[in-house]
Z-matrix of the N, CA and C atoms (Angstrom, degrees):
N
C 1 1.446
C 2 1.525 1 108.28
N 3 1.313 2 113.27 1 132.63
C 4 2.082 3 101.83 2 163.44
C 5 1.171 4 125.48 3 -70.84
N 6 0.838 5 96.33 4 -162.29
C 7 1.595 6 120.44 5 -163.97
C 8 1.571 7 93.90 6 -85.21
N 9 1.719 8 132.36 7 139.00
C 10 1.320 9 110.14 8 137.56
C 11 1.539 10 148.92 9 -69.30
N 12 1.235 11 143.83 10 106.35
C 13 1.373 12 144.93 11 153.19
C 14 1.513 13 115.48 12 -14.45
N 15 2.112 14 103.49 13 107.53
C 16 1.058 15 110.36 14 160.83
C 17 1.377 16 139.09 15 -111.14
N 18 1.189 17 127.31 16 132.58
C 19 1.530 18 125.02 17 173.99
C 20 1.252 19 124.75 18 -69.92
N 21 1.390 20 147.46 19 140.35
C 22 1.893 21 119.66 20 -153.09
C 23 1.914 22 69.70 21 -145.29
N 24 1.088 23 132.87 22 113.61
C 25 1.579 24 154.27 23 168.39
C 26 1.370 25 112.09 24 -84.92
N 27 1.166 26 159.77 25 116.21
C 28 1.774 27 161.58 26 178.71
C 29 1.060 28 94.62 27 176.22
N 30 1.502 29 100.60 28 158.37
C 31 1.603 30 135.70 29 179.33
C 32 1.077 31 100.76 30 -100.88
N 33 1.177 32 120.82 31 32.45
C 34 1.676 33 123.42 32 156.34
C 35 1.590 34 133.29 33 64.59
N 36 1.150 35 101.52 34 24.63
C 37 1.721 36 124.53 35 -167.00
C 38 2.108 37 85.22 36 -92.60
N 39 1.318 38 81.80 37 134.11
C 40 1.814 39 81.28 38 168.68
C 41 1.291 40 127.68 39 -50.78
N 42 1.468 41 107.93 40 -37.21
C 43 1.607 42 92.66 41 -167.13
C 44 1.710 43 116.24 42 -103.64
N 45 1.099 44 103.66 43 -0.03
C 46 1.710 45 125.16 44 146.84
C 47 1.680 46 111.63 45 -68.21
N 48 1.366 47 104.86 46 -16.58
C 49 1.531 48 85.46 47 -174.36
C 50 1.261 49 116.22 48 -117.53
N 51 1.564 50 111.36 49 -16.26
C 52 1.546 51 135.94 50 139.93
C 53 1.644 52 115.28 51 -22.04
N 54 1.540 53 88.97 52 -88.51
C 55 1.825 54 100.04 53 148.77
C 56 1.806 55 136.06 54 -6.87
N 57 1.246 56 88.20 55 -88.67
C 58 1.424 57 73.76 56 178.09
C 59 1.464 58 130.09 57 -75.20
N 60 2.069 59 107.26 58 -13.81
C 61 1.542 60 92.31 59 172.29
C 62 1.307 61 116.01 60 -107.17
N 63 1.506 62 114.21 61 28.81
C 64 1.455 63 117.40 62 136.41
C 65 0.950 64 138.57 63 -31.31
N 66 1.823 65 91.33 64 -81.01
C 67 1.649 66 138.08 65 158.70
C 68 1.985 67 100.06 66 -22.35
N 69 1.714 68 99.64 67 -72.46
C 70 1.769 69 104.33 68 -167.72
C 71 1.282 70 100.99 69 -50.08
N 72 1.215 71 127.29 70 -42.23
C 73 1.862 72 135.50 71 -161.74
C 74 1.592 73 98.59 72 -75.15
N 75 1.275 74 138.78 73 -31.50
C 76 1.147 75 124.00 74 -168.96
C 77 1.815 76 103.31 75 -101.37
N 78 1.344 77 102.51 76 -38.34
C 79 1.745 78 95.62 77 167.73
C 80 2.047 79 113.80 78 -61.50
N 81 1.564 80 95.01 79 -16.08
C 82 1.645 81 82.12 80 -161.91
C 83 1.041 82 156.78 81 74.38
N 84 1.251 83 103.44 82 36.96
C 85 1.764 84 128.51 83 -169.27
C 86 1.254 85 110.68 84 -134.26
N 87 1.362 86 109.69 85 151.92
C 88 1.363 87 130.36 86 -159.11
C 89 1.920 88 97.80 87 -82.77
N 90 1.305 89 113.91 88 111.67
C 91 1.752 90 104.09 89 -179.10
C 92 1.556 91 98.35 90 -126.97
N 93 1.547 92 101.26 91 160.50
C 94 1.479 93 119.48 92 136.52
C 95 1.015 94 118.51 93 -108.77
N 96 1.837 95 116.40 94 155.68
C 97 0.879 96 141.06 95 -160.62
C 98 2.024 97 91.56 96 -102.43
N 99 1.367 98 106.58 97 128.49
C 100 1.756 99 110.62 98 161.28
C 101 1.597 100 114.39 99 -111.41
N 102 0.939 101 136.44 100 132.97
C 103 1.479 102 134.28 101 166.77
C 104 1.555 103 96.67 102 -75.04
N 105 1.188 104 135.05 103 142.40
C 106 1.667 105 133.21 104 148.42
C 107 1.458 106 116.70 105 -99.56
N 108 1.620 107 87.11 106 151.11
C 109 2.046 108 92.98 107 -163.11
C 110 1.430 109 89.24 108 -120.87
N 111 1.079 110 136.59 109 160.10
C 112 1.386 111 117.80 110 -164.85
C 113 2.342 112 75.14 111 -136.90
N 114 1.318 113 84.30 112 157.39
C 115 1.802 114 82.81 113 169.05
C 116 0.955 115 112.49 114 -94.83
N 117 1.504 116 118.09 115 -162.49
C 118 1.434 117 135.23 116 -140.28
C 119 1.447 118 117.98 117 -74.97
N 120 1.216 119 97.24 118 -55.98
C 121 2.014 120 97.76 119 175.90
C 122 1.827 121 111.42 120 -87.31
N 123 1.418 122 108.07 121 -20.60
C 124 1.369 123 114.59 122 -144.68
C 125 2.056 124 76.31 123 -78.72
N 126 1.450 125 105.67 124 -36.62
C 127 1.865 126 79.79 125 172.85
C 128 1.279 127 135.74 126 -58.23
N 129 1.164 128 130.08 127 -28.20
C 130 1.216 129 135.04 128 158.76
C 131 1.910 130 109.39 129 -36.77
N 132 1.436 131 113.20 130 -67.10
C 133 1.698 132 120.21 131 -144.87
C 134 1.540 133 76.10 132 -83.40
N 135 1.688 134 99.93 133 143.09
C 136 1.387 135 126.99 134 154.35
C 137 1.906 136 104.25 135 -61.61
N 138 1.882 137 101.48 136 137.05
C 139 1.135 138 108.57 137 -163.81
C 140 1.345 139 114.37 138 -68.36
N 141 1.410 140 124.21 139 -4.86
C 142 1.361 141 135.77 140 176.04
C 143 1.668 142 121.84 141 -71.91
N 144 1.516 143 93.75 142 -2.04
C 145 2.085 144 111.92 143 -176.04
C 146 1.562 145 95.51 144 -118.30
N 147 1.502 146 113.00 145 -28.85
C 148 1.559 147 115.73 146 177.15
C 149 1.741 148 109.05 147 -47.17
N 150 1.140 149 101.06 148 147.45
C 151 1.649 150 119.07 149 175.26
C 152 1.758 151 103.44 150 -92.02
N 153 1.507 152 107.85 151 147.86
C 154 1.971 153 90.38 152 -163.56
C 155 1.761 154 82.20 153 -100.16
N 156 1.282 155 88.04 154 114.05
C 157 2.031 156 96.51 155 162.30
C 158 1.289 157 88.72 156 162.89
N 159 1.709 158 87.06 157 176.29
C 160 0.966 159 116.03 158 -168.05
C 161 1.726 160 134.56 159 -50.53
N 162 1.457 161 97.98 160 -33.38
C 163 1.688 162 114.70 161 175.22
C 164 1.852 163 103.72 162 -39.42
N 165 0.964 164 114.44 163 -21.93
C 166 1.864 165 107.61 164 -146.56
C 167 1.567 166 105.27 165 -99.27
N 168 1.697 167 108.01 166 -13.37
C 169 1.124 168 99.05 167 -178.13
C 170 1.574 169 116.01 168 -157.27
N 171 0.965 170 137.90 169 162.15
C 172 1.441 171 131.23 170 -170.08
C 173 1.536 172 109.23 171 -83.65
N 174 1.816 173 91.86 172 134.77
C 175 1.389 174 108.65 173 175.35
C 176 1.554 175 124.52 174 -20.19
N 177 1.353 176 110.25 175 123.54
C 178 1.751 177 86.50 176 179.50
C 179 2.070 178 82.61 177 -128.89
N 180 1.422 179 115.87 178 127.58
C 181 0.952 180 140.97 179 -173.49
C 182 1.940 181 135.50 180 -51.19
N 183 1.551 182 94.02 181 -39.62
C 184 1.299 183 129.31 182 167.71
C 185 1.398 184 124.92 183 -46.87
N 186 1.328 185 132.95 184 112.39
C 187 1.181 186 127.38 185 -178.35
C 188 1.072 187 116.39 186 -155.53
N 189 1.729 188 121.69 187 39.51
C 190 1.393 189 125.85 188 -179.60
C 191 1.516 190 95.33 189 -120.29
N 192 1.045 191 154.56 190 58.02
C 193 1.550 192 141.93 191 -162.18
C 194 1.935 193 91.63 192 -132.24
N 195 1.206 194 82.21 193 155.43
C 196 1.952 195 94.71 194 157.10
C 197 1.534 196 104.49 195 -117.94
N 198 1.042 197 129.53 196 -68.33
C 199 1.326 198 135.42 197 178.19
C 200 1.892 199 122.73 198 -59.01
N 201 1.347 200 147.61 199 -178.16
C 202 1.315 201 130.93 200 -167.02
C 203 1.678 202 80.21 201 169.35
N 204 1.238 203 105.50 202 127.53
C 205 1.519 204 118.32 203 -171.01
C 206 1.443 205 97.39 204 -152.78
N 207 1.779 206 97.27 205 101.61
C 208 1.745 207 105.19 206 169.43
C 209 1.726 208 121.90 207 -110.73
N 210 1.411 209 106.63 208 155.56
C 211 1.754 210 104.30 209 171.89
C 212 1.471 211 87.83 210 -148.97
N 213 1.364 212 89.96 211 139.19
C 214 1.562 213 118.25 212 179.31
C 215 1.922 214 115.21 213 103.21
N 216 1.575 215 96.32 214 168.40
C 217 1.348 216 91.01 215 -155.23
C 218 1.618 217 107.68 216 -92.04
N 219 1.590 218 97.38 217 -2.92
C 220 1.650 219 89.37 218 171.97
C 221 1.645 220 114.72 219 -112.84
N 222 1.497 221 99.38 220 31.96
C 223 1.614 222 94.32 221 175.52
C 224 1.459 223 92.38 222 -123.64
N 225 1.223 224 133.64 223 25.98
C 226 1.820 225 128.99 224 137.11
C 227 1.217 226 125.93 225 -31.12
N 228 1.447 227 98.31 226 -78.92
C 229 1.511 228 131.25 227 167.28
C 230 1.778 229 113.00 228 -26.50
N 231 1.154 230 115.40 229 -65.16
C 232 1.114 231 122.00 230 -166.46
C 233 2.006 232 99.38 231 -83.52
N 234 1.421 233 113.36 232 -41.37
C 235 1.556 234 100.35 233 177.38
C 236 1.833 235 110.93 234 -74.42
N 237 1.081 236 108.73 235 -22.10
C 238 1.366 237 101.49 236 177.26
C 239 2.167 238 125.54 237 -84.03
N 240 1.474 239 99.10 238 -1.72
C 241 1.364 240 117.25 239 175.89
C 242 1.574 241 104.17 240 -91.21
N 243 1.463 242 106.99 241 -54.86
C 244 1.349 243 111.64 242 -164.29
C 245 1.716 244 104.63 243 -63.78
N 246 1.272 245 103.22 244 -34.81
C 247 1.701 246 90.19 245 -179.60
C 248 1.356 247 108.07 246 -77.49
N 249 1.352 248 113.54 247 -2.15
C 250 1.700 249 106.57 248 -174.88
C 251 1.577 250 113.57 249 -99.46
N 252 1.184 251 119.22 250 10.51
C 253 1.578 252 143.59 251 -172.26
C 254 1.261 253 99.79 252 -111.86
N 255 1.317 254 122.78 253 -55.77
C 256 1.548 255 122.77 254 -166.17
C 257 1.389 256 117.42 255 -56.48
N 258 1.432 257 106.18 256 120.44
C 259 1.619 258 101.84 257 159.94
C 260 1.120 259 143.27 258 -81.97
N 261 1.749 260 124.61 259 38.61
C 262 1.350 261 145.87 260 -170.52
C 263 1.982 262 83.33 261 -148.84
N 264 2.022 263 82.67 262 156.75
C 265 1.881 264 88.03 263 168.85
C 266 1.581 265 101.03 264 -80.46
N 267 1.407 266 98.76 265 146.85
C 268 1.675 267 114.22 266 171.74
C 269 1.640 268 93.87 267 -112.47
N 270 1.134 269 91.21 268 163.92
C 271 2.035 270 108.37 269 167.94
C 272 1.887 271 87.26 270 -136.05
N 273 1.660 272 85.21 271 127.10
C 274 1.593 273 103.10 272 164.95
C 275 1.726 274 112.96 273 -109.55
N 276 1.283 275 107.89 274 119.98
C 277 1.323 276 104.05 275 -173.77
C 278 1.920 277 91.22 276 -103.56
N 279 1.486 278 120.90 277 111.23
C 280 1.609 279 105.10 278 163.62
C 281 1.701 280 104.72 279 -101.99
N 282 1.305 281 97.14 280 140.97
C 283 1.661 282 116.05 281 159.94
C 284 1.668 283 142.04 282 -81.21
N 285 1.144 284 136.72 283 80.25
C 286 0.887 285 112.11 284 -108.19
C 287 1.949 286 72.60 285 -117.31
């Protein structure tokens, strides 16, 4: 059997990114790491007023994963879209 495919979601602060490839290293799966950029106004509003798509944050390219492992409060947005696009089941683990 392979390995599962992980998605690793943070705004790129070290110990958010510590975090989740902890997390990938102890489950054992093969991941990339994405930074999220969020756009222009949508940084301002808490992600709980955010709309879930694509508008809120910059393209992130990746779309071979099973797994999706986020920390921080503006990589919601983007882990909770991407599993809602995918045409396979994802598991989103966020850290909060």
């Amino acid at each position: 059997m392979s390995k599962l495919k992980g998605l690793l979601l943070t705004q790129g602060m070290h110990g958010m990114i510590s975090q989740v490839e902890g997390l990938a290293k102890a489950l054992d799966i093969d991941f990339i790491h994405c930074k999220v950029e969020t756009n222009n106004i949508w940084k301002i509003i808490p992600p709980r007023f955010s709309p879930i798509s694509q508008t809120v944050y910059k393209k992130i390219d990746q779309t071979d994963f099973d797994i999706i492992i986020s920390c921080g409060r503006k990589s919601v947005i983007p882990s909770i879209h991407l599993k809602s696009i995918s045409n396979k089941k994802i598991f989103n683990i966020r850290i909060i």
